[in-house]
matplotlib code that plots the C-alpha trace (Angstrom):
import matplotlib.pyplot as plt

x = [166.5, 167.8, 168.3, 171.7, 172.5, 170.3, 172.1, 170.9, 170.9, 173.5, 171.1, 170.4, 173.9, 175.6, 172.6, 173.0, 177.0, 176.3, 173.8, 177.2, 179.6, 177.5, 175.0, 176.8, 173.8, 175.4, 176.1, 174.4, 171.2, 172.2, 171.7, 168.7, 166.6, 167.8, 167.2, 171.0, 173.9, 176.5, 179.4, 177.7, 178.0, 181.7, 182.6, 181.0, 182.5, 185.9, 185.5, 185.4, 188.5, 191.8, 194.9, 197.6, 198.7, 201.5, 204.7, 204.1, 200.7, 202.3, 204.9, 202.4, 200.4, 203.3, 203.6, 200.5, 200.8, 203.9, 202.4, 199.0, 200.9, 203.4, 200.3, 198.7, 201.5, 201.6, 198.1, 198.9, 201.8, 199.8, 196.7, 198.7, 200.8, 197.1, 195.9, 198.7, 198.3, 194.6]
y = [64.6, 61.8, 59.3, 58.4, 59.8, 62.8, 66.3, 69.1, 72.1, 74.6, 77.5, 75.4, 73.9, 77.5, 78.2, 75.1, 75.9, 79.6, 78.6, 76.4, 79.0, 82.4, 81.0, 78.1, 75.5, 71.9, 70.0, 66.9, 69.4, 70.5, 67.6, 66.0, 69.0, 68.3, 64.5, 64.6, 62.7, 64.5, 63.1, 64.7, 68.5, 67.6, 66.8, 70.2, 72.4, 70.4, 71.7, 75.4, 74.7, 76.5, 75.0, 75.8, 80.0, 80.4, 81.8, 85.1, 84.7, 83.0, 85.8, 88.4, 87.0, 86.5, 90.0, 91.0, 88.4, 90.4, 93.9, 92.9, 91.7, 94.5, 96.7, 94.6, 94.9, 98.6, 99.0, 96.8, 98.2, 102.0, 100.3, 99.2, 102.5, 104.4, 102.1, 102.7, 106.8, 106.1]
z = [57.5, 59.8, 57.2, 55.7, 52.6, 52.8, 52.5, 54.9, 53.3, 52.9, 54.6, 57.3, 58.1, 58.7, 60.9, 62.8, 62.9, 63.6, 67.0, 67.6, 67.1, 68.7, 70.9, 72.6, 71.5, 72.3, 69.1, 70.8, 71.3, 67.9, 66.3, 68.0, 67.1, 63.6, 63.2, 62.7, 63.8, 66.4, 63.6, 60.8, 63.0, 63.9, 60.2, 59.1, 61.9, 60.9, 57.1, 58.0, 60.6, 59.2, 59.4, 61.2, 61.0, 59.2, 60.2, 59.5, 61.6, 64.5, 64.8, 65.0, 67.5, 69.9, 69.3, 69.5, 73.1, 74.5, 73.8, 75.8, 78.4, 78.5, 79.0, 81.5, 83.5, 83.5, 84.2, 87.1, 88.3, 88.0, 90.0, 92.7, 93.0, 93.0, 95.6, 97.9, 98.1, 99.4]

ax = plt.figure().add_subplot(projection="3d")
ax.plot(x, y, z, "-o")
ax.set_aspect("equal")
plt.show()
């Protein structure tokens, strides 16, 4: 599978991205136990990257952001209140 030219299946690239992605396998690891080179990995995780979110994305994530946050602090602020009575 090592030689240059030679495609790697389809099957067994989204299982070599999935142990990437899921299990934390390295990609140098990766690609050794492949006969693969580290470039070739990098090229296919690049492929299934997205682009940048659009702006209808990005504004619902900041959102999303300031509601987590807003909550964080009132769990925080209701922790510390509940600490202090005991």
């Amino acid at each position: 599978m090592g030689k240059q030219g030679h495609r790697v299946a389809a099957e067994v690239k989204a299982d070599i991205i999935r142990r990437i992605k899921e299990e934390g396998v390295p990609i140098a690891q990766a690609a050794k136990e492949h006969g693969i080179t580290d470039r070739a990995i990098y090229n296919w995780l690049g492929v299934g990257a997205k682009g940048a979110p659009t702006f209808s994305e990005f504004s619902r994530l900041q959102k999303q952001n300031k509601d987590l946050l807003e909550i964080v602090g009132e769990m925080t602020l209701k922790l510390s209140q509940a600490q202090k009575k005991n």
